[in-house]
N, C-alpha and C positions, 0 to 999 in steps of 0.2 A: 547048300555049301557053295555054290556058281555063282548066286544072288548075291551073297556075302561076299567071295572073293570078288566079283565084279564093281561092288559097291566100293571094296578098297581100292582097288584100283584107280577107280573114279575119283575118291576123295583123293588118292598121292597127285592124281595127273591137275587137279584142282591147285593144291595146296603144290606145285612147282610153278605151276603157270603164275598164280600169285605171286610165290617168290621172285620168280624173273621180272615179274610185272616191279617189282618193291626194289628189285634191285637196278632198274634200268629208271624208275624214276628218280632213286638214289641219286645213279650218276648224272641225270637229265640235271635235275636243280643243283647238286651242285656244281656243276659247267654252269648252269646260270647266273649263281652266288658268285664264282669264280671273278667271271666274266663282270658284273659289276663292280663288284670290288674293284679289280684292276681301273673303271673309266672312273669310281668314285675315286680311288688314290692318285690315280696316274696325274690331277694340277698339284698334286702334293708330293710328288716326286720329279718334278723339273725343278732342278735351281739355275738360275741363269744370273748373271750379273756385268760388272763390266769393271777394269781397271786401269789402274794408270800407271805409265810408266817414267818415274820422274825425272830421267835424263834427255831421253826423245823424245818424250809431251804426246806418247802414244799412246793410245785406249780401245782397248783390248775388250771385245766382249766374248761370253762362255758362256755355255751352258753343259748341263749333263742331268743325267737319269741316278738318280740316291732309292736306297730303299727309305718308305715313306717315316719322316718325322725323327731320321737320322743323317750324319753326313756321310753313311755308307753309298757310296758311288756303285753302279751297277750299270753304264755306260762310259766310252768312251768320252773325255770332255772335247767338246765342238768349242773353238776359238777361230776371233774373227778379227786382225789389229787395222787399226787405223790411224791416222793422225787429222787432226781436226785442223781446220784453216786458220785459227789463231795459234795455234801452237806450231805447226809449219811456219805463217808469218814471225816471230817472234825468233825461233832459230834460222830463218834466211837471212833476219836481220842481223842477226849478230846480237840479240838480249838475251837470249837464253844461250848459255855456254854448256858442252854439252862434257859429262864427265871424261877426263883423261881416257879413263879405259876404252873408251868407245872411238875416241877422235885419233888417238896417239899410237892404238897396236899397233899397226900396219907400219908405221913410220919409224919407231925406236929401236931397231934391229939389234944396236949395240949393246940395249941393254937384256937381250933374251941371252937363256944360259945357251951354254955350248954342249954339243955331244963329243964324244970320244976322239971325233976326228975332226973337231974343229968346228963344226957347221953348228949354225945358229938352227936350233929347235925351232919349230912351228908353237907358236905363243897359244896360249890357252886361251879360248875363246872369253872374255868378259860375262859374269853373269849378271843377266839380265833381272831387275826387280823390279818387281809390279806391287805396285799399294790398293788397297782392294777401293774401288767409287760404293760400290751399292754390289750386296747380294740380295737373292730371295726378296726384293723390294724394301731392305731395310738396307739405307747409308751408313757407310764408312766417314772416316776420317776426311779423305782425300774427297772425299763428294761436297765439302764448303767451297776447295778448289775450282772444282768442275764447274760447278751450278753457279759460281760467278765470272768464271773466262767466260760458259755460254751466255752470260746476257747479250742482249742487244737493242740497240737504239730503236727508235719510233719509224726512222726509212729503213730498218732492216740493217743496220751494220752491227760487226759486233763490236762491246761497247769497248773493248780494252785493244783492240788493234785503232780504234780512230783515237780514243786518247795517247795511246804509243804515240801515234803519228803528229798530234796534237802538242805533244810535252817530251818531245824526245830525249831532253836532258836531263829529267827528270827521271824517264824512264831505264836510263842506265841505271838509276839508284835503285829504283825500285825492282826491276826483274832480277839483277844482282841479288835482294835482298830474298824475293819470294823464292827463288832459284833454292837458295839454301836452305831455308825454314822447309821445304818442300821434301828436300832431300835428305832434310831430318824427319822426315814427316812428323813434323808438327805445324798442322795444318791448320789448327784455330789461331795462328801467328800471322798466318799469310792472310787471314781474312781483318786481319785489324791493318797490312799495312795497305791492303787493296783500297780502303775507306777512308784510311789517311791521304794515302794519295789524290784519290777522289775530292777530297775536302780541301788538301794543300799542292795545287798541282806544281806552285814552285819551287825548285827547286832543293833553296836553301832552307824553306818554309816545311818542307815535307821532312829533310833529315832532321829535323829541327825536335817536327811534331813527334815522328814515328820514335823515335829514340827515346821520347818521354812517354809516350803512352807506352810502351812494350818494357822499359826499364822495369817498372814495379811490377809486371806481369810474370817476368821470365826470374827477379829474383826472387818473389814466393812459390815460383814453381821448383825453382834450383833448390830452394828449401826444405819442400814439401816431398819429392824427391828422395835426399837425402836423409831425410827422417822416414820414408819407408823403405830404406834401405835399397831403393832402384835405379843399380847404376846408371840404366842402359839411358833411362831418362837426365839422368845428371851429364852423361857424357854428350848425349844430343842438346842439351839447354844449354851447357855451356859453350861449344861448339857456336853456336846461334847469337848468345853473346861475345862472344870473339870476335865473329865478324862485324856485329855494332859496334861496339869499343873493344880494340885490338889493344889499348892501350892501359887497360883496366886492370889488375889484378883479382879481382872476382872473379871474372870471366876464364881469363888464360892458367890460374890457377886452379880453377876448375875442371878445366879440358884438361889439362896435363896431372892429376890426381891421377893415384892409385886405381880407386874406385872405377875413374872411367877408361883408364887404360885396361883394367880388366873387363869391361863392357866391349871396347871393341875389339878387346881377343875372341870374343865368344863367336863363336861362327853362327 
């Protein structure tokens, strides 16, 4: 009977030790499985990208931490803004005009409402929009923009501050023109008048050009548009033809439609 209960004995202290053994390697590998996982997912869980900001011509990069192969965020986003040297040259110069809300708060006092006893309110700060360049390594809209302000010449200049400086009469027409199309972001616009320019740097030769190439552009898109019933596009196309011909009724009857007046009610 001693031999037997002894022999149990043995076999339970066998069969725990086992178990603890089953159970600590359990946890050993998967801390291991864990642990890879997280370095395999973790370059698929940074999105980083960069944008622009089409008043100030500032560009803005971010990143953050998503869970993997969603746009659920799981970090803070880290931002980093800057303004690039042709886009500070371009507004020291006075080409790029910078939107009201930004130039004008501080200055229009008469027009902030009033409180109870008279005193002009503290103005609501201006909100600031950003067009996205490039996330996750895939471009935006606004990255035709980008990728053509940064060229530069053969001695290192960049190519569109030496031609400003080059064609300066020209260049009222043209940063006026990209200024806008930008601010609609419609950005495949600005890169046909940057090409025209390029190609008609005189003056009368460029409004000449740009007007006829963009003409049939902007009115199949006003079209195209309005037959998929997208205001927001109709009210920015039109918008864009206004300032090319103010004088057109296409244009200006199109901006002032129903359609797009309910386009930029929508917040």
């Amino acid at each position: 009977m001693a031999d037997s209960s002894s022999a149990a004995d043995s076999s339970e202290a066998v069969h725990s030790r086992a178990s603890r053994r089953l159970g600590w390697t359990v946890v050993i590998v998967s801390a291991v499985v864990l642990v890879l996982g997280v370095f395999v997912a973790l370059p698929y869980s940074r999105l980083s990208g960069r944008e622009l900001n089409p008043e100030t011509l500032e560009v803005r990069y971010f990143s953050y931490y998503r869970i993997p192969f969603t746009q659920i965020g799981i970090s803070p986003i880290y931002r980093v803004t800057q303004q690039p040297g042709w886009a500070a040259f371009l507004i020291d110069e006075g080409y790029w005009k910078l939107a009201k809300s930004q130039t004008n708060a501080a200055d229009s006092k008469k027009d902030q409402p009033k409180t109870g006893s008279g005193k002009a309110r503290r103005p609501s700060p201006p909100r600031e929009r950003w067009h996205l360049i490039v996330a996750g390594g895939t471009p935006a809209d606004a990255a035709v923009f980008v990728t053509i302000m940064e060229a530069r010449r053969r001695n290192g200049d960049n190519q569109w501050v030496a031609w400003t400086k080059d064609h300066p009469n020209t260049a009222r027409v043209l940063w006026s023109y990209v200024a806008t199309a930008t601010d609609l972001e419609l950005y495949p616009y600005v890169a046909v008048m940057l090409r025209t320019a390029e190609q008609f740097p005189k003056r009368s030769q460029f409004e000449r050009q740009v007007r006829t190439r963009l003409r049939d552009l902007l009115t199949r898109d006003l079209e195209t548009a309005r037959e998929r019933g997208d205001t927001d596009r109709v009210a920015r196309v039109a918008r864009l033809g206004v300032s090319l011909w103010p004088d057109e009724p296409l244009w200006s009857e199109a901006a002032d439609s129903p359609e797009a007046a309910s386009a930029e009610m929508t917040p």
